[in-house]
C-alpha positions as CSV (number, residue, x, y, z in Angstrom):
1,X,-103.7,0.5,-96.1
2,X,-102.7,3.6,-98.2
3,X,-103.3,3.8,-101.7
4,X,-100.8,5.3,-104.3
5,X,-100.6,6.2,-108.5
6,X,-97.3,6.5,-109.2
7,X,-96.4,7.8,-112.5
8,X,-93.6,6.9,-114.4
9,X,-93.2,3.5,-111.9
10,X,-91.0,1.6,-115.0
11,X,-87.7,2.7,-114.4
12,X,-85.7,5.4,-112.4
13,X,-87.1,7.4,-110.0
14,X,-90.7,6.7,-109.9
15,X,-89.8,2.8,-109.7
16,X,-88.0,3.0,-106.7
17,X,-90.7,5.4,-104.9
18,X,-92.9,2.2,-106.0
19,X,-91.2,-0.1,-105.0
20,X,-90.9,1.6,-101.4
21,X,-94.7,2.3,-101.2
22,X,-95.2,-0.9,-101.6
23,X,-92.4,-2.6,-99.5
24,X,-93.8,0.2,-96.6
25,X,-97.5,-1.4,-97.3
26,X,-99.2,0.5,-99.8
27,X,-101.3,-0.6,-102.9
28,X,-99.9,1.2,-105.8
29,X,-100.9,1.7,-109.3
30,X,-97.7,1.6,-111.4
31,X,-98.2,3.7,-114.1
32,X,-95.6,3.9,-117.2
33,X,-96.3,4.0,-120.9
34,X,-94.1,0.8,-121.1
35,X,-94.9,-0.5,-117.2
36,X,-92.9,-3.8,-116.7
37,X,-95.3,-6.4,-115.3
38,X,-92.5,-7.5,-113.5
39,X,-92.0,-4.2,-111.0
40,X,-93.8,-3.3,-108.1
41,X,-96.8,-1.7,-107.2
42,X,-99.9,-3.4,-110.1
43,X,-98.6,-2.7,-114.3
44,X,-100.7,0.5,-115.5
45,X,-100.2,1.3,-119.3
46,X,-101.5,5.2,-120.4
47,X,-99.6,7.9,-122.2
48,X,-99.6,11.1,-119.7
49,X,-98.8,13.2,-122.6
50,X,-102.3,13.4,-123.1
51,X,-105.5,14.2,-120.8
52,X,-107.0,11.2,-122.3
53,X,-104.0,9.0,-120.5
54,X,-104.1,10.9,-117.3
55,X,-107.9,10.1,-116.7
56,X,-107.8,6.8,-117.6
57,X,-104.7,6.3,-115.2
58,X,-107.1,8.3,-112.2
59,X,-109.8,6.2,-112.7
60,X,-108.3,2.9,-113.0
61,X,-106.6,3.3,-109.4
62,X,-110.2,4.2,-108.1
63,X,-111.8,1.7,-109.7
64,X,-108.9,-1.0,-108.2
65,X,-108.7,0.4,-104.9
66,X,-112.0,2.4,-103.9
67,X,-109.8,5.9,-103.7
68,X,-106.5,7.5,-103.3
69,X,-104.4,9.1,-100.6
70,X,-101.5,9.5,-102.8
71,X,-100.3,10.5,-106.2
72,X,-96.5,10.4,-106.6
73,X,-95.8,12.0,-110.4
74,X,-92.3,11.0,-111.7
75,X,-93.1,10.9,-115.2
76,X,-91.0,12.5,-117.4
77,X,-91.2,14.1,-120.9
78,X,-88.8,14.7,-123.9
């Protein structure tokens, strides 16, 4: 089973790459600084406008899933 972290997994984009991971078998960690419980792939919350954010998103999908293979980032900034 592959194992994703999809930034920006709340809307758009980086939703549907979520969703597709997961529909194709993946476990995926959902990352959004609003996720929606509701989406695919498991509700991460972290702000990856900081470095603070960005490790706590890494180590959150290796503590959940033992590792990574992938990292999909969609997040965007304004």
């Amino acid at each position: 089973m592959q194992r994703a972290l999809v930034t920006g997994a709340g809307s758009g984009i980086g939703r549907a790459i979520a969703a597709r991971l997961e529909r194709d078998g993946a476990r995926v960690l959902a990352v959004d600084l609003r996720p929606d419980p509701s989406g695919p792939g498991e509700p991460f919350e972290a702000d990856l406008a900081t470095s603070e954010g960005n490790r706590a998103a890494v180590d959150a999908a290796l503590e959940r899933f033992g590792g990574l293979d992938a990292v999909v980032p969609c997040a965007g900034f304004q």
